[in-house]
N, C-alpha and C positions, 0 to 999 in steps of 0.2 A: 700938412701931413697927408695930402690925398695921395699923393704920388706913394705913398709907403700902405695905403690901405689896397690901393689898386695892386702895388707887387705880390704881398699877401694875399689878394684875394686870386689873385692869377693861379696859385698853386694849382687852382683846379682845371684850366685849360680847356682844353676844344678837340670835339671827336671827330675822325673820319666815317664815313659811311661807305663802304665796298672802294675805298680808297679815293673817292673825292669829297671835297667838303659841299655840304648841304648849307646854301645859303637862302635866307627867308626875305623877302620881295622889299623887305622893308632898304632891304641893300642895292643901290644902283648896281648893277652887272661889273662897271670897271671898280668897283670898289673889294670885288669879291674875292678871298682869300685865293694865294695863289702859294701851292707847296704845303710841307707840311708845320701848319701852327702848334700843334702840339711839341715839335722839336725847339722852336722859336722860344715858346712860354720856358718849357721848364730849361732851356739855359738864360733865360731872364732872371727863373728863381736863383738859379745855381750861382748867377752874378752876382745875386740880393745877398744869400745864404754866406756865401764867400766872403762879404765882408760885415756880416751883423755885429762883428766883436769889437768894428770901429764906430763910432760916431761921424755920419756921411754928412756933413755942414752942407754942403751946397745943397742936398734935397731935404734938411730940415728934417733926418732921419737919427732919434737917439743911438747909442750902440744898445744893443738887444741880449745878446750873449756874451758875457749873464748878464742879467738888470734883475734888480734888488727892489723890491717890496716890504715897506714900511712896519705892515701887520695884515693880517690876515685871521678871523676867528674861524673856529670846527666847532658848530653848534649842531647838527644832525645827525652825531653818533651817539645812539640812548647812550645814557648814566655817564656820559662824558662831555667836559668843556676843554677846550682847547684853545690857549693863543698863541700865535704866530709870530713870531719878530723880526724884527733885518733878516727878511729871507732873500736866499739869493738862486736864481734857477739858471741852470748854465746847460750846454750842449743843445740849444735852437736850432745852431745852424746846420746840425748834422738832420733837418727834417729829410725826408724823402717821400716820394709820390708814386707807387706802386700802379697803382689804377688812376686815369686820366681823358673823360670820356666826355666830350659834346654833342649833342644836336642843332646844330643850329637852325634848321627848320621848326623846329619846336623851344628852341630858345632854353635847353636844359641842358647843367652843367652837373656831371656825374664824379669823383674823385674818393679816393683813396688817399690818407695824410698820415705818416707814421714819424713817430720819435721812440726810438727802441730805448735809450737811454740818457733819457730825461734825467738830470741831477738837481735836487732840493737839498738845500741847506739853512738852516734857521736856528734861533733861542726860541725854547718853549716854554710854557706855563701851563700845566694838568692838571686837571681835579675831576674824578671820578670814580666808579668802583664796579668791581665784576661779582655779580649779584649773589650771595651767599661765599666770597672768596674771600675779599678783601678792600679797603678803600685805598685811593690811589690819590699822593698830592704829592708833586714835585714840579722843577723845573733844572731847566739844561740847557742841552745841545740834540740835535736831533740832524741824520741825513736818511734821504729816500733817493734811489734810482728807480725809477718810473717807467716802463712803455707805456706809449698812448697810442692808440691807433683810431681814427675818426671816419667812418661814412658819412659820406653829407653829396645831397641833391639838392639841388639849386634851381630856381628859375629866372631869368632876367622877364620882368615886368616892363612893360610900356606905356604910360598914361597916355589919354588925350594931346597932351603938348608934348609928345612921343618921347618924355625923358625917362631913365630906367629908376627901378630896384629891384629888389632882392626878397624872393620871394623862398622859404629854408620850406623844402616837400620832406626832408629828411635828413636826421642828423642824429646818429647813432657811434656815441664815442666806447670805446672799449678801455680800462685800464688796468694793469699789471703791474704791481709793487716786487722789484727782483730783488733789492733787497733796503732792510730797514734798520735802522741802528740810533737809539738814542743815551744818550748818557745821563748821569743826576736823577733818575729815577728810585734805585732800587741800590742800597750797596752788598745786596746778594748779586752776586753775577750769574747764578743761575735764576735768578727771578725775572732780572732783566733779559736775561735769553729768554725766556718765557714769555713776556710781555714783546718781544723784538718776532722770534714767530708767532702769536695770536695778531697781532696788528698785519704781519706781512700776509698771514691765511685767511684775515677775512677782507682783507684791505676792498679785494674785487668788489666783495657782495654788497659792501657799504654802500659805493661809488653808486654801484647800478641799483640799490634803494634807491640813493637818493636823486639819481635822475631820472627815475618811473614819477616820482613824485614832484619834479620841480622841471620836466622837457618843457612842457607849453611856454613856462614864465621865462626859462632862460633864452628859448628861441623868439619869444615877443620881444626878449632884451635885443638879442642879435641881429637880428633884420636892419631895424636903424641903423646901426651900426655897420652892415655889410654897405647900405645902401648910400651912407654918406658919398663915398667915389664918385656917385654916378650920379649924382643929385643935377650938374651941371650938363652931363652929357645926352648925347640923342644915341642910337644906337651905330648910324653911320660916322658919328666921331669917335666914339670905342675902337671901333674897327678900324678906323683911319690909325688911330692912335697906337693900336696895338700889332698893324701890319706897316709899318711907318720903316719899319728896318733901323732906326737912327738906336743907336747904342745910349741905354739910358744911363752909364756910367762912362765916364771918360778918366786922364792921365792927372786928375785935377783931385780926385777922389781916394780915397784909401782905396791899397794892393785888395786882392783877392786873395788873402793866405792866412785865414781864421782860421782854417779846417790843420796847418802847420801844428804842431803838438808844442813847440817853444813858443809859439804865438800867443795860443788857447791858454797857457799855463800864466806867459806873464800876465794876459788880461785880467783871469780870473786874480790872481794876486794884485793887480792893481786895485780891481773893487774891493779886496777885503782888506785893505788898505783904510779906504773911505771912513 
């Protein structure tokens, strides 16, 4: 699976400085980036992103858009428990990278990661209550369309035995609920419109509670995790590897045509199939 943590983590790419790239000593001279890598990286992703809807066997890559999760619980919304079931999130590949910023002299990777329309689908199970209103116990069906928009700074680490990781200076996600819709709750349909806007109005404020209270623990989670890729490499094989020119998809792989609307449609109807 490293070849698919390195795509992913490429999102974030390489900056110029007054229009040439700044490379740090640790790089022999002929190994030094030549043209622009930032153009390189993100049609790398756009390859990746192209076909996430297939399952790519020769790199040991699942299909991604959508992939389906088991359960998932919501235990950090006071007076509420929340479980999740066969949920399914679909539209990955439509990511995009706004902001895309390196130093390579300082070994710091800068990016901007957006999904305007993120789609969740799942079975839920509720129990809770809105404090002097009413108690709340149901279960259904539930969808959200989601933006997510992520800041994140990065550093590439060099140990002693000069091999890398990943060091998060910053990682600041934003999220927007555009719209929310659950069923089997309420068979007043104006109660349920009620509870469908209270959820979508506070949706933000929740999120960003609950990441003032739990950034440190989830970026101690992540580090390892970024850092797996590179566990093997030094920093002059990154760079071999990632100026190499060789097409990391060939005629052997699934087309590039996720982003196709006939395409996206029968995948999604394949997984709900399952």
């Amino acid at each position: 699976m490293n070849i698919l943590f390195i795509i992913l983590f490429l999102t974030i790419g390489f900056n110029e400085s007054n229009g040439k790239h700044i490379v740090p000593d640790i790089f022999p001279l002929d190994m030094a980036p030549k043209g622009p890598l930032e153009d390189k990286f993100l049609n790398m992703i756009k390859e990746f992103t192209d076909r996430m809807c297939h399952e790519i066997t020769r790199l040991n890559i699942p299909r991604l858009d959508p992939f389906n999760l088991e359960f998932f619980d919501i235990d950090f919304i006071p007076n509420f428990e929340i479980k999740l079931e066969d949920i399914e999130v679909s539209r990955l590949s439509y990511l995009e990278i706004p902001k895309l910023k390196i130093n390579m002299a300082f070994q710091k990777i800068d990016a901007k990661i957006q999904l305007d329309n993120l789609q969740l689908m799942s079975n839920y199970k509720l129990k809770g209550k809105i404090p002097g209103l009413m108690d709340i116990d149901g279960e259904g069906k539930l969808s959200v369309d989601i933006g997510v928009t992520i800041e994140v700074l990065v550093q590439l680490k060099t140990s002693i035995d000069k091999k890398l990781s990943i060091k998060i200076l910053k990682l600041e996600p934003k999220l927007i609920v555009n719209k929310f819709r659950i069923t089997g709750l309420f068979e007043d349909e104006e109660l349920n419109q009620f509870f469908e806007d209270m959820i979508q109005d506070l949706a933000s404020e929740i999120f960003d509670d609950f990441w003032t209270e739990n950034e440190q623990m989830i970026i101690e989670l992540l580090e390892p995790f970024l850092s797996a890729p590179f566990d093997d490499l030094t920093p002059m094989e990154l760079l071999a590897l990632l100026t190499s020119g060789e097409p990391i998809f060939n005629e052997t792989d699934p087309p590039p045509n996720c982003k196709e609307s006939s395409v996206f449609l029968e995948n999604i109807q394949k997984v709900r199939k399952v």
